[in-house]
N, C-alpha and C positions, 0 to 999 in steps of 0.2 A: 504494500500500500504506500502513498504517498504521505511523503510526513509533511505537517506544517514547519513553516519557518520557525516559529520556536522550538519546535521539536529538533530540529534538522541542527538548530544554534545549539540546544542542551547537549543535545549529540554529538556533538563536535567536540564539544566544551570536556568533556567526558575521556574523553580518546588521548592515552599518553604520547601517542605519533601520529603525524599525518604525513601524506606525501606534498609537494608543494610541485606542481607542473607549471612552468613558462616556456618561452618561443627564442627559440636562437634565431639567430639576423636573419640565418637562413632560412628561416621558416617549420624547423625542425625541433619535434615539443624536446623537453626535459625536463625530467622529472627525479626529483631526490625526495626521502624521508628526511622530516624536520621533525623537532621539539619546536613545542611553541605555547601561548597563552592566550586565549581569548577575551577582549575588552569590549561587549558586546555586538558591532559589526566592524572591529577589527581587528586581525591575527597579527600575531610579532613572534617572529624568530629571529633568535641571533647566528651570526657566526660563533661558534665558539672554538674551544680548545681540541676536540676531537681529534686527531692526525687527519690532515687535510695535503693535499701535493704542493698546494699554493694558497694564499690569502687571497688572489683574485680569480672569485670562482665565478664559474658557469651562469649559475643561478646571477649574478648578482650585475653581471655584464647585461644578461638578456633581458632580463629588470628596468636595467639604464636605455635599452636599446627600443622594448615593446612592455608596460608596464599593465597588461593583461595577463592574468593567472589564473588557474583554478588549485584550491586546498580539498583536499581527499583522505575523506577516515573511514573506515569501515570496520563490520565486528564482522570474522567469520567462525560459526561453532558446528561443529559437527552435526546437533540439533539445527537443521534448516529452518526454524519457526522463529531461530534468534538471528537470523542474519539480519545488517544491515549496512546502507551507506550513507553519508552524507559528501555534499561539494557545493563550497565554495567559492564564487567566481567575483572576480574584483580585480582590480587596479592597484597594483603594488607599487611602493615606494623603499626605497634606499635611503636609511639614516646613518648617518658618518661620525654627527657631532654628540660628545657623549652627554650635554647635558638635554640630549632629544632622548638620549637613550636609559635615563635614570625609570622613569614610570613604569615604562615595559620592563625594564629592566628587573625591577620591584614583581610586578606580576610573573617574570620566569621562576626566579627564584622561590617564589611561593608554590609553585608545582612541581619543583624540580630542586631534589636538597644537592645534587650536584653542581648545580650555577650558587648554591648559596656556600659551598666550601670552594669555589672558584670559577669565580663571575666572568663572564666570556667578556673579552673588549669589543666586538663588534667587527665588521658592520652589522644591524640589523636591518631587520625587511618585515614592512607595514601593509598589509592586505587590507584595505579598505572592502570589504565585502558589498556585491552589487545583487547577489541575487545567489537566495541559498534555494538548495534540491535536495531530497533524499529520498529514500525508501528503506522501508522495512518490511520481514515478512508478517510480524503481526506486532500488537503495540504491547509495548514495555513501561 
């Protein structure tokens, strides 16, 4: 069934990872799992500490480049009657300067006790959410 928008936001809000899809120059999606924190219609993930190959990634170029994105969480259980997914579609933004980055910054840390024994420096990435979608197979 179709969820409502607050459904689809609580659900989201819920989910310890999402995937974060954008557009390379060339037109070609990509998609990574993110952490991240929901501030009612918008997501914030950081770069953080993870081993990463470079500090200038993919995601954050394609960002700069075409700032349309969709965020994706879903539950898969074995019990088919508990599947679901949620997606987020919005216009992302690149924050650089750290006193943008203090609030979200606040909100990671409260879902996640590893940003709070070592706080990522950034950059982070602002989904402005434009229009949420989801499904589930029966409601929860």
């Amino acid at each position: 069934m179709d969820l409502p928008q607050d459904e689809a936001r609580r659900r989201l809000g819920t989910s310890a990872v999402a995937r974060l899809a954008t557009i390379s120059p060339a037109g070609r999606p990509h998609i990574v799992p993110i952490t991240f924190a929901l501030d009612g219609d918008r997501i914030y993930s950081a770069v953080d500490f993870k081993p990463k190959r470079t500090a200038q990634l993919q995601r954050l170029r394609n960002i700069r480049a075409d700032p349309h994105v969709a965020v994706l969480a879903d539950h898969y259980a074995g019990d088919w009657s508990r599947l679901w997914w949620v997606r987020a579609d919005g216009q992302a933004t690149v924050i650089d300067q750290p006193a943008d980055m203090a609030d979200p910054l606040r909100l990671l840390e409260e879902r996640y006790p590893q940003y709070r024994e070592r706080p990522p420096a950034g950059p982070m990435v602002c989904v402005l959410v434009q229009h949420w979608t989801g499904w589930a197979a029966a409601r929860s």
